[in-house]
C-alpha positions as CSV (number, residue, x, y, z in Angstrom):
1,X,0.0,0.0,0.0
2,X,1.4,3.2,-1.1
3,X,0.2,6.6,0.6
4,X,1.3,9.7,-0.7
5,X,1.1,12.9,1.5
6,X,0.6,16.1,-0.9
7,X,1.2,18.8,1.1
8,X,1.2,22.4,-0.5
9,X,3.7,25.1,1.0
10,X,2.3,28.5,-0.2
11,X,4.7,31.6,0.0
12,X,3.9,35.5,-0.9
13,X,7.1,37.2,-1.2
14,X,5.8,41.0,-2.3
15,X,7.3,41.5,0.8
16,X,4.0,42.9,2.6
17,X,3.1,39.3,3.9
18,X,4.0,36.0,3.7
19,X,1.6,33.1,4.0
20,X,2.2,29.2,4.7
21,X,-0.7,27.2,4.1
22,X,-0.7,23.2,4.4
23,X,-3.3,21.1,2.5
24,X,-2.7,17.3,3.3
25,X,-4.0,15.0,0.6
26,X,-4.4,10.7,1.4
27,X,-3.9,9.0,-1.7
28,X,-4.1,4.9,-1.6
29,X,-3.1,3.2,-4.2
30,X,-2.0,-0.8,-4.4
31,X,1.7,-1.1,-6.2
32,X,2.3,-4.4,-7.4
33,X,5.6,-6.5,-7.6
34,X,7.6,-5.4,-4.3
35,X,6.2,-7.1,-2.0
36,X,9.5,-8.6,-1.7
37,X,11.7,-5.8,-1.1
38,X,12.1,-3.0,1.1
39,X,13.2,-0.5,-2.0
40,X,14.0,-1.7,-5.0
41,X,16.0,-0.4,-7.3
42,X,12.7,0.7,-10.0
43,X,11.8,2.6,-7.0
44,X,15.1,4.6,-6.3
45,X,15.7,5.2,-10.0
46,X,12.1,6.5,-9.7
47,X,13.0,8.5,-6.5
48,X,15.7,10.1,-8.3
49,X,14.8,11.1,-11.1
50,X,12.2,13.3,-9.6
51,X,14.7,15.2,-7.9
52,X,14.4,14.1,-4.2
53,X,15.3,16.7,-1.6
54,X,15.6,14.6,1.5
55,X,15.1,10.7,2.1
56,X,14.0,9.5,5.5
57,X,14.0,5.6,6.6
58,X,11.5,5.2,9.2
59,X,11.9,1.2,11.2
60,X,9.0,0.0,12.8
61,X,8.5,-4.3,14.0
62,X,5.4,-4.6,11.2
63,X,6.7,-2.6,8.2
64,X,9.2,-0.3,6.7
65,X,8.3,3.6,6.1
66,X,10.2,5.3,3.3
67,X,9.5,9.1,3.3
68,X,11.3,11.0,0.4
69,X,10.7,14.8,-0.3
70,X,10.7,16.8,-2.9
71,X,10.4,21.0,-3.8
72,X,9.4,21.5,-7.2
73,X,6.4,23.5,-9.2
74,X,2.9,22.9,-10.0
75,X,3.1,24.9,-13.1
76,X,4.5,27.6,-14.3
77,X,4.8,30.9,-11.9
78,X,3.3,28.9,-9.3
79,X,4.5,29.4,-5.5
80,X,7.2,26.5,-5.0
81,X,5.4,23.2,-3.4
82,X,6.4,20.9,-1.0
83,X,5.8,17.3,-2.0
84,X,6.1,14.5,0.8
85,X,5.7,11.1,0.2
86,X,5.6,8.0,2.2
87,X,5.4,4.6,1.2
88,X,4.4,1.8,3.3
89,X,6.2,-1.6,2.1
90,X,5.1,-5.0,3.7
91,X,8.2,-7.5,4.9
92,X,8.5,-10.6,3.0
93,X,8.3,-13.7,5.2
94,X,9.9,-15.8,2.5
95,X,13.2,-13.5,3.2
96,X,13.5,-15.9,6.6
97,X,14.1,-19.7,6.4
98,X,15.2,-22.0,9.3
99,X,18.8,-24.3,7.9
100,X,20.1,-26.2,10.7
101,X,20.3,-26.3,14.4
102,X,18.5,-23.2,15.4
103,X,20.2,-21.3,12.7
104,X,17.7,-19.0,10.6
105,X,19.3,-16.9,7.3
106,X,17.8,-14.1,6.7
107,X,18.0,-12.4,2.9
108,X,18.6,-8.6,3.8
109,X,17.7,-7.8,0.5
110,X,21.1,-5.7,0.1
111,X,21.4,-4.4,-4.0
112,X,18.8,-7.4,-4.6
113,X,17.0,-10.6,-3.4
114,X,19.4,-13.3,-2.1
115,X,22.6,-11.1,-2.5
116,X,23.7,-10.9,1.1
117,X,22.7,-12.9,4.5
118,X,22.7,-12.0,8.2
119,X,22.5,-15.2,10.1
120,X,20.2,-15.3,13.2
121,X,21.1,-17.9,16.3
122,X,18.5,-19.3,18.5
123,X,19.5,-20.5,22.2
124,X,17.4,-20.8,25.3
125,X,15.0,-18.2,24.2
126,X,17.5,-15.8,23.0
127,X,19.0,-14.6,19.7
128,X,22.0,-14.0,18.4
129,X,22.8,-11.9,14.9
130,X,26.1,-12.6,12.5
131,X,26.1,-10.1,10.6
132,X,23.3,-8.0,9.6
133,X,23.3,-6.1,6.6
134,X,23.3,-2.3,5.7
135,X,20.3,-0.1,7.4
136,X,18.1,-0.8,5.2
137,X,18.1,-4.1,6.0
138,X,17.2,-3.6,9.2
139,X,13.2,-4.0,8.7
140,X,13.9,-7.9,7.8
141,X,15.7,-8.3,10.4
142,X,13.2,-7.2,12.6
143,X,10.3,-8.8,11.0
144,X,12.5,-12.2,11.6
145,X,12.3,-11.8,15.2
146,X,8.7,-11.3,15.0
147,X,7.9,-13.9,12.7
148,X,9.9,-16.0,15.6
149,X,7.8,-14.6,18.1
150,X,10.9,-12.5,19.7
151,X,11.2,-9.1,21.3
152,X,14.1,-6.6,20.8
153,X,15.1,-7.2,23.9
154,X,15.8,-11.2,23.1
155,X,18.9,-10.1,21.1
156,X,21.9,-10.1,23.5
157,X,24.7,-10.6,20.4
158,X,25.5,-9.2,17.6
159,X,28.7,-10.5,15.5
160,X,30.2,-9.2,12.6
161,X,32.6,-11.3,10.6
162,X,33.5,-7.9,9.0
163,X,33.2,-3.9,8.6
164,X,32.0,-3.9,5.2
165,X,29.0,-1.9,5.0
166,X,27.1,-4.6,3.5
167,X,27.9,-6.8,6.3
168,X,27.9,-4.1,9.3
169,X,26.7,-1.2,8.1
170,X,23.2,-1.6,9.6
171,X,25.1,-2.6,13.1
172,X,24.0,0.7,15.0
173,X,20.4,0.6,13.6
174,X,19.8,-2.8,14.9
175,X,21.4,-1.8,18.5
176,X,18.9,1.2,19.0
177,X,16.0,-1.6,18.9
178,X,17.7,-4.1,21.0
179,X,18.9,-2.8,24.1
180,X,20.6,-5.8,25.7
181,X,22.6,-6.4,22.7
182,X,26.4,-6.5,22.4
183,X,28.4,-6.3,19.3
184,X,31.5,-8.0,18.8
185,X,34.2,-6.8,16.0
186,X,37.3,-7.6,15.0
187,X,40.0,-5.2,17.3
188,X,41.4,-3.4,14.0
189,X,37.9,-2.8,13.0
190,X,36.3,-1.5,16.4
191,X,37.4,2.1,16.3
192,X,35.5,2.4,13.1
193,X,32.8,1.2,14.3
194,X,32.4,3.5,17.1
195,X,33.7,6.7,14.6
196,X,32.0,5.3,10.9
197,X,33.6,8.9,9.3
198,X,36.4,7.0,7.8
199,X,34.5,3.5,6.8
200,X,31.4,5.6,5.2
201,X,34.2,7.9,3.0
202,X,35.7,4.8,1.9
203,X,33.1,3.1,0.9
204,X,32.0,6.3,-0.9
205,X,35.1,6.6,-2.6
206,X,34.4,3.3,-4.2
207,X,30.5,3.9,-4.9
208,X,30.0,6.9,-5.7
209,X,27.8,9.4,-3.5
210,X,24.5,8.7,-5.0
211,X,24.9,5.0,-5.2
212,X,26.5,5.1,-1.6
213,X,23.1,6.8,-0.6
214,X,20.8,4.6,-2.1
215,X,22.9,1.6,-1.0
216,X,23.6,2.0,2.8
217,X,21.2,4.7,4.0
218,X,22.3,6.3,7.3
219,X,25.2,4.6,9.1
220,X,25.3,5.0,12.5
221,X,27.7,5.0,15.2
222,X,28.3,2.1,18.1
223,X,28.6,3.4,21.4
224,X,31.9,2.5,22.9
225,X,30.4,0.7,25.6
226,X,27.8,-1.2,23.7
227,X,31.3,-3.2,22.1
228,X,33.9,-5.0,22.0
229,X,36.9,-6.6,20.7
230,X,37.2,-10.1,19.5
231,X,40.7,-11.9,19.0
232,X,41.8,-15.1,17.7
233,X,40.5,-18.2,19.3
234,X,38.5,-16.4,21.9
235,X,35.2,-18.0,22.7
236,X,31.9,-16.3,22.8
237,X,29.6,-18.5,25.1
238,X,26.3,-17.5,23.4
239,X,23.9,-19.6,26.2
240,X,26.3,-22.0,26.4
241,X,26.6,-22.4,22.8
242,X,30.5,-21.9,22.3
243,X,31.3,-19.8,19.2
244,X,34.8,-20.3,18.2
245,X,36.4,-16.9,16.7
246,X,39.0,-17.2,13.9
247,X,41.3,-14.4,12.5
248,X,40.4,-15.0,8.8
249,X,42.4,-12.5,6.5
250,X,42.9,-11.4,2.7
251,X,39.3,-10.9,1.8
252,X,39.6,-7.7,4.2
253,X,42.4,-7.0,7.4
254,X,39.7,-7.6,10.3
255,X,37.7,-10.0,9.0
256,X,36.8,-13.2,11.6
257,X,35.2,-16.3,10.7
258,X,33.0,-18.1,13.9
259,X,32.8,-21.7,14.0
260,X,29.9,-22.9,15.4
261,X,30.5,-26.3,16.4
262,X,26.4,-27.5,17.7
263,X,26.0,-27.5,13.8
264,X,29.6,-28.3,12.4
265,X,29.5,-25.4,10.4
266,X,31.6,-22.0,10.1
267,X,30.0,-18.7,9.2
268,X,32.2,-17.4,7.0
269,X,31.2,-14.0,5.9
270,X,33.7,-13.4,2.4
271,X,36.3,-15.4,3.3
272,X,34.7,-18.7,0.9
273,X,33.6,-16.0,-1.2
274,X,30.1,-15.9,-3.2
275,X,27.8,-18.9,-3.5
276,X,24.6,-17.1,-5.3
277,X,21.6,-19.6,-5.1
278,X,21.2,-18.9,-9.1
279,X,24.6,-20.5,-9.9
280,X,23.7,-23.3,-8.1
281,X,22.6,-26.7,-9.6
282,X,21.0,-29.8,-7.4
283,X,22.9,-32.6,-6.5
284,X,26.5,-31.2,-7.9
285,X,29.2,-29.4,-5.6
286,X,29.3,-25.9,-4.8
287,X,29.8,-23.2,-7.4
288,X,32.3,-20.7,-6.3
289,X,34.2,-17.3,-7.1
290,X,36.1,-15.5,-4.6
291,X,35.1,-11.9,-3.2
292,X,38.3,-9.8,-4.8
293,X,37.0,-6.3,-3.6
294,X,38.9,-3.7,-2.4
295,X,40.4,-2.0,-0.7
296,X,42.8,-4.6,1.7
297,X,42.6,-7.9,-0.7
298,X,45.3,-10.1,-0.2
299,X,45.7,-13.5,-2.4
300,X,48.3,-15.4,-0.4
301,X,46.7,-14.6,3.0
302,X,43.0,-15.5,1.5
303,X,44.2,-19.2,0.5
304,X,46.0,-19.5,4.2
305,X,42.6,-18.6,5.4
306,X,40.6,-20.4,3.3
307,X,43.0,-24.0,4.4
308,X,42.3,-23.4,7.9
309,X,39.0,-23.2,7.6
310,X,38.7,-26.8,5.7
311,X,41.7,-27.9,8.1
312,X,38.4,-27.8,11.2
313,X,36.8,-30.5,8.5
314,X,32.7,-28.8,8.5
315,X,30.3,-30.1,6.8
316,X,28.9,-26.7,6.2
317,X,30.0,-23.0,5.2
318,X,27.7,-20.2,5.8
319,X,28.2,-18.2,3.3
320,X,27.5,-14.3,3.0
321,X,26.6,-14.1,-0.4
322,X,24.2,-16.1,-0.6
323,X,23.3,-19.0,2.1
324,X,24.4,-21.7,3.4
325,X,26.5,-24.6,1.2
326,X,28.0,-27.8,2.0
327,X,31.4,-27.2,2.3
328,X,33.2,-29.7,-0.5
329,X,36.9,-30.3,-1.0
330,X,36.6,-29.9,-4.5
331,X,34.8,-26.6,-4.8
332,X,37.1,-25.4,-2.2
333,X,40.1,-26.4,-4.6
334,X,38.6,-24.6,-7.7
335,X,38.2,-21.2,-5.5
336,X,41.5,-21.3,-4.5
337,X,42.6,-22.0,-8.4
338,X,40.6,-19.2,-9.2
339,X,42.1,-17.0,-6.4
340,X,45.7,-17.9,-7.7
341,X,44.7,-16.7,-11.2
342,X,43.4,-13.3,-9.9
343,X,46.7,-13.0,-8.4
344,X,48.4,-13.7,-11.7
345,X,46.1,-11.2,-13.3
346,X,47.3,-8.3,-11.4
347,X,51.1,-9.2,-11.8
348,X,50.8,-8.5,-15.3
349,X,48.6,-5.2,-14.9
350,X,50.5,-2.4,-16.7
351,X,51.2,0.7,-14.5
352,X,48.3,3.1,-14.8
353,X,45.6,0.5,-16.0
354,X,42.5,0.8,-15.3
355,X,40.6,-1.6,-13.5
356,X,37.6,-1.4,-15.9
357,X,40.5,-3.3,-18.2
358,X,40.8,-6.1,-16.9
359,X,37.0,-6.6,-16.2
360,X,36.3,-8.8,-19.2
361,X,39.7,-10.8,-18.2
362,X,37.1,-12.0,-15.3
363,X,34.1,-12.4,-16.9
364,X,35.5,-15.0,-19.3
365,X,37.5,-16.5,-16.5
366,X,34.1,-17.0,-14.4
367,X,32.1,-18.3,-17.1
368,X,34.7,-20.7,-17.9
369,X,35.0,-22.2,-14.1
370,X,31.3,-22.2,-14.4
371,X,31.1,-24.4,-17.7
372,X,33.8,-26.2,-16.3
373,X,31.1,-27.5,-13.6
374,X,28.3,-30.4,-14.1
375,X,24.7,-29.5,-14.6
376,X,22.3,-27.6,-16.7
377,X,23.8,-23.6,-17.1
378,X,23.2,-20.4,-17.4
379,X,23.3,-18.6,-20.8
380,X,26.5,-16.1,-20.7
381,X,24.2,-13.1,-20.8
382,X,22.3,-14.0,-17.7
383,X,25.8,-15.1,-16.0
384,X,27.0,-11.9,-16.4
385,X,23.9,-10.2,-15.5
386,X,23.9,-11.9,-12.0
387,X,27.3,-10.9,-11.7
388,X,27.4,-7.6,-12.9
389,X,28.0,-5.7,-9.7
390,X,30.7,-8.0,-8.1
391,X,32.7,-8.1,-11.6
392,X,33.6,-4.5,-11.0
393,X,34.2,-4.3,-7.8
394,X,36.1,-7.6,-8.0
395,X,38.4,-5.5,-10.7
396,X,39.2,-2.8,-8.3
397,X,40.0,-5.1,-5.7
398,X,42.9,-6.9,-8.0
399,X,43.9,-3.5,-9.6
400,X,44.6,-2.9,-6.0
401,X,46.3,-5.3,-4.6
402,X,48.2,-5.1,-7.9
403,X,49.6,-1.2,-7.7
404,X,50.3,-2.4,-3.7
405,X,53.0,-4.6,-5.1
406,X,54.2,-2.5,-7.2
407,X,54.7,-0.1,-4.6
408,X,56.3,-2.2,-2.2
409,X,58.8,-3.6,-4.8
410,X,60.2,-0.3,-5.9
């Protein structure tokens, strides 16, 4: 159900008066085909184009508010008008499915449907997130404690495997609405936690302002004493459920991975890379292709990560993008081939290369390991489409690594 507020700002400037009169105007209207998102990307191209002013994102347990504003004209020489609109979308309950053990994965519904994951953990009454999406996830998140039958106040952890906004950028939201919740980080990404300035310019820096925007939403800041710092091997005794923490670089500096051992499985956030459901075929092993993106991605360290996490022998991998997978030897072995030949991309970048170059140089080595694989696939076209957004930032991430060396060779 949409409703759109009209309200009409009426100014006389002849300098002898000046009037403000408000005329608020109900419009229903039933919008069909997102029921399943919070706002999809028709919507913010939509947004956009009519020259938004201001975008508000307003959380509540039932449904997600999205207020945008806009100043424009009703025709010509008219007084200027202040448009506000709010839009009430309904939370998909399909976005929430139970996998093993008390362990629910919930589709946050970051860029698109069954792109990235927050995991929810169920103990004794009590819940526990890893990872949780950008802000505008949040809703889903909520709406999975709900559909649960779980207050707020039923959270008491909340564990990132990483500070990538897609992974943690939501983190402060979710702690305003569950206020017995602690959030555990990885030490060298606390402090940007609890001060975001330099994470959110970052992350712009790759994005772009507008897309940053339309991406993340508002990222706010931990409190210092709503956190704290994980380290290798600690334990955190979630109601006596023992979550082993594992220092997990080269997909990013402070990333952790958390073994859960009730289920035999290890949420892994980017470290196993992406898994999307549509790449997928029944019965055959995992398809793979590792996460590349910038700015701190290291080949050698990933592979040492990824070999200790198969050294612990689980029988599953919970996987960021998207969902849980079984974890097999030989998919394992074809990401790390692929990692290796990433790395041998970038050694033979030319200085001052672009990143966009090398971008096809991955597409073809993708759809390659994909053919490569048993089943029914994908045309190329739709391969690429489903990969469209990684395959760039994937490029920056080598081109990166890539100019690092160089530097630290000279």
């Amino acid at each position: 159900m949409v409703r759109q507020y009209f309200a009409r700002q009426y100014y006389y400037r002849s300098g002898y008066f000046a009037v403000q009169q408000y005329i608020l105007l109900i419009l229903n209207a039933i919008v069909s085909n997102i029921s399943s998102v919070v706002i999809n990307e028709t919507i913010r191209t939509w947004i956009l184009a009519r020259g938004c002013n201001r975008i508000y994102l307003l959380l509540s347990r039932k449904r997600c508010i999205l207020v945008w504003e806009r100043i424009g004209y009703l025709f010509i020489k008219a007084p200027p008008v202040t448009f506000i609109f709010i839009i009430w979308l309904p939370m998909d309950t399909r976005a929430i499915r139970e996998i093993a053990d008390d362990i629910i994965v919930i589709d946050t519904h970051f860029h698109r449907e069954r792109f990235c994951a927050s995991y929810l953990l169920l103990e004794n009454g009590k819940a526990a997130f890893v990872d949780v999406g950008s802000a505008v996830s949040i809703p889903y998140l909520l709406r999975a404690l709900e559909e649960l039958n779980l207050d707020t106040a039923d959270v008491t952890h909340i564990i990132l495997t990483h500070i990538h906004l897609d992974h943690a950028g939501g983190a402060g939201l979710l702690l305003e609405h569950c206020p017995n919740a602690h959030l555990w980080v990885h030490s060298k990404g606390l402090k940007h936690m609890i001060n975001p300035e330099k994470l959110i310019n970052a992350s712009r820096s790759v994005y772009g302002e507008a897309r940053f925007s339309r991406m993340y939403g508002r990222v706010t800041a931990i409190p210092f004493e709503k956190a704290s710092p994980m380290e290798d091997g600690m334990i955190i005794d979630f109601e006596g459920r023992r979550l082993q923490v594992m220092d997990t670089p080269g997909h990013a500096r402070h990333h952790f991975c958390i073994r859960d051992p009730k289920s035999n499985g290890i949420f892994v956030g980017d470290t196993m890379g992406m898994a999307y459901p549509e790449l997928q075929e029944a019965g055959q092993p995992p398809f793979q292709i590792p996460i590349t993106s910038p700015a701190a991605f290291d080949p050698h360290a990933l592979e040492k990560s990824i070999n200790r996490l198969q050294a612990m022998q689980p029988s599953y991998y919970y996987i960021a993008h998207f969902g849980p997978i079984p974890a097999h030897p030989g998919s394992v072995q074809s990401l790390i081939s692929l990692i290796r030949q990433h790395r041998d991309i970038g050694r033979i970048m030319d200085k001052g290369l672009d990143h966009a170059a090398i971008v096809p140089q991955l597409r073809d080595l993708y759809y390659q390991a994909y053919c490569s694989q048993p089943g029914t696939k994908r045309g190329r076209a739709e391969f690429d489409h489903i990969l469209e957004f990684d395959l760039d930032l994937n490029a920056q991430g080598v081109a990166v690594w890539a100019a690092r060396q160089r530097t630290s060779a000279a």
